[in-house]
C-alpha positions in Angstrom: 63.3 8.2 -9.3 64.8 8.2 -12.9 62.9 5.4 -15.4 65.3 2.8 -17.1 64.4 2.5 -20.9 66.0 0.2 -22.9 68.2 1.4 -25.2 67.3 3.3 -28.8 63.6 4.0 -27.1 61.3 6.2 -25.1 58.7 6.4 -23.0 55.4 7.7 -24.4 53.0 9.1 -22.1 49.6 7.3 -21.7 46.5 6.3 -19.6 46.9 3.2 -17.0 44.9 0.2 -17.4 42.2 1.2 -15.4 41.7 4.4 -17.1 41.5 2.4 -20.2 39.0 -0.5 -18.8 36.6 2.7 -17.2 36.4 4.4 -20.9 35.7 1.0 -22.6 32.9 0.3 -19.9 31.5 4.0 -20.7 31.5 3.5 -24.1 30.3 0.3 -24.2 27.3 1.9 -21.9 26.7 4.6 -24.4 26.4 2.3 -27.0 23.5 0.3 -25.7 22.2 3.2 -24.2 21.7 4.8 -28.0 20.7 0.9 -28.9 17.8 1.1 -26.6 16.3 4.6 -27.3 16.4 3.9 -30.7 14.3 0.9 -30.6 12.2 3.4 -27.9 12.0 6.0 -30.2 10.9 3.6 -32.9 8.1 2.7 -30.5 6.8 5.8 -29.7 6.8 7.4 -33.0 4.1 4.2 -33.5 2.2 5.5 -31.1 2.2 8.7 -31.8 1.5 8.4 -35.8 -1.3 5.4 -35.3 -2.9 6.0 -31.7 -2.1 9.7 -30.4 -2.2 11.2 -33.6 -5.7 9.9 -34.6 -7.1 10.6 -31.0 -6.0 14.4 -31.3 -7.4 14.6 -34.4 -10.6 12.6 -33.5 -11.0 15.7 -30.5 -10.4 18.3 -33.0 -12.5 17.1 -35.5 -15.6 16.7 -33.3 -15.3 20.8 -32.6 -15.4 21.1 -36.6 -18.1 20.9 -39.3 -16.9 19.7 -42.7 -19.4 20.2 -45.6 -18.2 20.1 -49.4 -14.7 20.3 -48.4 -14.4 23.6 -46.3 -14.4 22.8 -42.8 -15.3 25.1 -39.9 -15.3 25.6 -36.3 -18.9 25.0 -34.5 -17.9 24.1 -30.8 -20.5 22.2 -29.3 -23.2 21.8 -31.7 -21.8 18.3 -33.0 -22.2 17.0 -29.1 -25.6 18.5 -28.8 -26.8 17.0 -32.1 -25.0 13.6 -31.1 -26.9 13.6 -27.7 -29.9 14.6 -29.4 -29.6 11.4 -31.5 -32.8 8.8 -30.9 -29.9 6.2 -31.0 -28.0 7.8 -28.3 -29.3 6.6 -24.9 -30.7 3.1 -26.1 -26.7 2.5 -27.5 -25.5 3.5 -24.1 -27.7 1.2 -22.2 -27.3 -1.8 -24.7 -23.4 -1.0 -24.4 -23.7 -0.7 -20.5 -26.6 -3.8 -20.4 -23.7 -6.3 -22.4 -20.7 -5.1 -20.1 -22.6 -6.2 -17.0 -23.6 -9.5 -18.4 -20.0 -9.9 -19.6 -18.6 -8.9 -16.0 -21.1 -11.8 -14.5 -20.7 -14.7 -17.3 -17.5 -13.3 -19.4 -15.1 -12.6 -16.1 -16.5 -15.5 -14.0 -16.0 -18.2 -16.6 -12.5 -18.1 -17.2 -11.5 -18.0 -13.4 -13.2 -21.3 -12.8 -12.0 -22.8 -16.3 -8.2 -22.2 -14.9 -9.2 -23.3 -11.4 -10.5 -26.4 -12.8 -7.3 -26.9 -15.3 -5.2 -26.1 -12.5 -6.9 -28.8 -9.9 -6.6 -31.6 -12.9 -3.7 -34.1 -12.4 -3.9 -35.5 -16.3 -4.0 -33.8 -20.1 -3.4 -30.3 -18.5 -1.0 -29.5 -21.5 -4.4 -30.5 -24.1 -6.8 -29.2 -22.2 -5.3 -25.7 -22.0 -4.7 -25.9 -26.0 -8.4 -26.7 -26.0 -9.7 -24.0 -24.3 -7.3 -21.5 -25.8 -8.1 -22.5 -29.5 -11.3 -20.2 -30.1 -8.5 -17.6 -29.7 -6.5 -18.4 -32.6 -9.7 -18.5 -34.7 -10.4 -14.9 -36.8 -13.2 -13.2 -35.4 -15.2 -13.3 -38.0 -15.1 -17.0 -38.5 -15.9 -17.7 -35.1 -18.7 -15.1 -34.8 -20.2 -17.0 -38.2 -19.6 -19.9 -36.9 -22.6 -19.0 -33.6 -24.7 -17.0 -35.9 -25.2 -20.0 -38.6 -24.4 -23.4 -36.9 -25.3 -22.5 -33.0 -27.7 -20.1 -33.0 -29.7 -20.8 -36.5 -33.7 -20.5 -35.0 -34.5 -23.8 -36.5 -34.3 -26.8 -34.9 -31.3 -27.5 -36.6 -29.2 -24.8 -34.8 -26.7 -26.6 -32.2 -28.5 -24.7 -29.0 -32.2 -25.1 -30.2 -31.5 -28.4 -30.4 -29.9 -28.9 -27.7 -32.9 -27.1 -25.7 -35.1 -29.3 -27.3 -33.1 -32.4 -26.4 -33.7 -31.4 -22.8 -37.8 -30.6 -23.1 -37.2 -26.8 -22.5 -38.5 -23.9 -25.4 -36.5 -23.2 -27.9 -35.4 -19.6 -28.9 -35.0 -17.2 -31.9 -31.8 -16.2 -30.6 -30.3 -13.0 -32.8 -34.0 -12.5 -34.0 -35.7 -12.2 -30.7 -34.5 -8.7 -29.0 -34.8 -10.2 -25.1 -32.4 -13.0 -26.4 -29.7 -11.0 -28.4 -27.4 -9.3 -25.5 -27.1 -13.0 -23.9 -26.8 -14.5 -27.0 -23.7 -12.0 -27.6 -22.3 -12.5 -24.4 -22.0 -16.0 -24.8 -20.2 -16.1 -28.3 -17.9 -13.4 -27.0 -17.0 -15.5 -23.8 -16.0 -18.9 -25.4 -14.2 -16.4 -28.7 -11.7 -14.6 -25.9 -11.8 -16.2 -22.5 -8.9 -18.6 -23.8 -6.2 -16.0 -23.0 -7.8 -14.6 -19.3 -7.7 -18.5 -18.3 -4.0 -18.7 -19.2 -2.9 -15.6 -17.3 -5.2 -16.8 -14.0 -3.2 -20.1 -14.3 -0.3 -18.0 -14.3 -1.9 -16.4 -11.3 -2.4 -19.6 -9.7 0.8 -21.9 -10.1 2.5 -18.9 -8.1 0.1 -19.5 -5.3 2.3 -21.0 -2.2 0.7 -24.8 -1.9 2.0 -24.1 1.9 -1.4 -22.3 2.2 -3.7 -24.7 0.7 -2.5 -27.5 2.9 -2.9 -24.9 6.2 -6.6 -24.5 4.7 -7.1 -28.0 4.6 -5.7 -28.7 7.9 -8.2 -26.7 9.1 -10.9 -28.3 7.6 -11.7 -26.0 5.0 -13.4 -27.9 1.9 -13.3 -26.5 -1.6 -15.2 -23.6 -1.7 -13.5 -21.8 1.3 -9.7 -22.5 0.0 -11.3 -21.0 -3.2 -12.8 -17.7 -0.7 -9.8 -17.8 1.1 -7.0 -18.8 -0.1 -7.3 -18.2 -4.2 -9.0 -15.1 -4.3 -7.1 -13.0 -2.1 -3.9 -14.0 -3.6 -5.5 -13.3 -7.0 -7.1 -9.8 -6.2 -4.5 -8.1 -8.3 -4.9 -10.3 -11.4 -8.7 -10.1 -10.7 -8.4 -6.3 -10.6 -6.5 -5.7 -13.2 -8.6 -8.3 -15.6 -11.8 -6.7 -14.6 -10.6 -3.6 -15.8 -9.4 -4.8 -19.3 -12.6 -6.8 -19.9 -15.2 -3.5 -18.8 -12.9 -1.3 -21.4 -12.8 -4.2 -23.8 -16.9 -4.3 -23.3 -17.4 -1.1 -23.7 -16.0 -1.2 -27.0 -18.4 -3.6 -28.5 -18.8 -4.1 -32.0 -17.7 -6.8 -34.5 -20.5 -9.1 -32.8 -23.7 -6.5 -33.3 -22.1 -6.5 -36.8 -22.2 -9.8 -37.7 -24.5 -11.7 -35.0 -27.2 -8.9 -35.4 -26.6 -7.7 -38.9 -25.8 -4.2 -36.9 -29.0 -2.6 -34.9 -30.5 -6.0 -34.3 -34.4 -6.7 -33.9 -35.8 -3.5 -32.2 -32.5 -1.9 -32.0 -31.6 -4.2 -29.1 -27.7 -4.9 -30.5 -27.0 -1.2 -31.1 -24.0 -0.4 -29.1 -21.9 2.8 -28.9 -19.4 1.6 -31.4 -21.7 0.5 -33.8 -23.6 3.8 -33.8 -20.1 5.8 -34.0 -19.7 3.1 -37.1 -23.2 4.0 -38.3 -22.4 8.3 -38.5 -18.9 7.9 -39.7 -19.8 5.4 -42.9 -23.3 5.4 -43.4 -24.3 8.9 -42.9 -21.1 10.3 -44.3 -21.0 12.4 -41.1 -17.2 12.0 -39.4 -17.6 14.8 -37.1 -20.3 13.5 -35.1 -19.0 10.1 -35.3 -15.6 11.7 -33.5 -17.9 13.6 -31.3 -19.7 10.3 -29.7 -16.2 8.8 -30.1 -14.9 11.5 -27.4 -17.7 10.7 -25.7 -16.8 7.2 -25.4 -13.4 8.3 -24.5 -14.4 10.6 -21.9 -16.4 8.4 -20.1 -13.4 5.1 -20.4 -11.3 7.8 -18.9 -13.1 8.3 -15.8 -14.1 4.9 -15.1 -10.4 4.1 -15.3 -9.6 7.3 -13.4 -12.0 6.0 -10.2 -10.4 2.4 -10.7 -6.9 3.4 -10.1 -8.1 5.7 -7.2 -10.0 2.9 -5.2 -6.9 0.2 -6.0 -4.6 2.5 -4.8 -6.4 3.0 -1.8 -6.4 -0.3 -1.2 -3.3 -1.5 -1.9 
């Protein structure tokens, strides 16, 4: 079948129309395919330059000996001095002794707080940007803040009086070494449970309220909706939360350094960070600090390791 031209022209071979829409929808595919890797590769290059980087070199470091500038390969010895360290155990069982109290007052206190915020009918909206304010103080401030105001050993310290107030002894707080551990746990609680309470309301609002009427059909009064009903459809959350706050324990150090001055009375605030802080600056000696920091690393590894294993089961 012959094609009819108009006159004084011709017909120039192309692509159809859906040829054409096919290579735009390609391209345009390719070009926020490059878009997102390069904002990937920009992320990754971040973590390979300020995390990876720094752990490999932590690893090799603690195999090495450095001494006036000429460093050299000793294997083990840095691990076997580390371990040999007076410091060593009683840092591992203040580290492990302040993770446990954590895990009983630090992990409980938020899930109530948001149950409690969540069950309230009024000034939800100022209540939650109560409770989440400590967490938009620095640190430091708020850490100063217990060690001079709350927990000064006078009378005129906020909990001494307080104590007092109600007839019961007072306490020396950060200068009595029975009283430092809680002492910590409690101005770590109220500086970071602001943003645990947030996600369990999270948790919570998605809770069907199908199954909290069932519950109270059946007679069930607070406590059991909170056993059966808000926990189980919490686990995850709870899970996951538990594991953050044990590595996040683990890891303690800004509040030995300012609440305790850094050891504490009797040694009883030396953690695991503070002693790695402790060989790295004060006794000029990195490659034992990256030694017990391998240590450290080793040992978050496994505990994360089993978590994962016995969630996985379960799930």
């Amino acid at each position: 079948m012959a094609i009819i031209t108009a006159p004084g022209t011709t017909e120039k071979p192309g692509r159809s129309e859906p040829a054409i829409r096919n290579n735009a929808r390609r391209n345009r595919k390719i070009r926020d395919n490059v878009t997102g890797h390069a904002f990937l590769i920009g992320a990754v290059l971040c973590f390979a330059l300020f995390s990876w980087y720094p752990m490999i070199r932590g690893i090799v470091m603690s195999f090495q000996r450095t001494k006036r500038g000429v460093t050299t390969w000793v294997g083990w010895d840095n691990y076997t001095r580390i371990v040999a360290d007076p410091s060593f155990w009683p840092a591992w069982k203040n580290t492990f002794y302040f993770t446990v109290l954590a895990l009983i007052l630090g992990y409980a206190v938020p899930f109530f707080v948001a149950i409690l915020l969540n069950e309230l009918r009024h000034a939800k909206g100022y209540l939650r940007i109560l409770v989440y304010l400590p967490v938009m103080l620095p640190p430091a401030s708020a850490l100063f803040l217990f060690k001079f105001y709350a927990y000064d050993p006078s009378d005129a310290g906020l909990f001494n009086a307080i104590l007092k107030s109600l007839h019961l002894p007072t306490s020396q707080w950060m200068q009595s070494a029975d009283a430092t551990m809680p002492a910590m746990v409690i101005a770590s609680t109220w500086m970071n449970m602001g943003g645990a309470v947030l996600i369990y309301l999270a948790s919570l609002q998605n809770i069907p309220g199908e199954l909290y009427e069932a519950a109270e059909l059946d007679g069930a009064g607070l406590w059991r909706r909170i056993w059966n009903v808000t926990i189980p459809q919490t686990r995850l959350i709870l899970a996951l939360l538990a594991m953050m706050q044990i590595v996040a324990t683990m890891q303690l150090f800004i509040e030995p350094l300012i609440l305790a001055n850094g050891a504490g009375t009797e040694d009883s605030a030396t953690t695991v960070a503070y002693l790695i802080y402790q060989h790295g600056f004060f006794q000029n000696d990195l490659n034992g600090a990256a030694a017990l920091g391998v240590i450290m690393l080793v040992v978050l590894a496994a505990f994360s390791a089993v978590y994962v294993r016995l969630t996985t089961k379960q799930d």
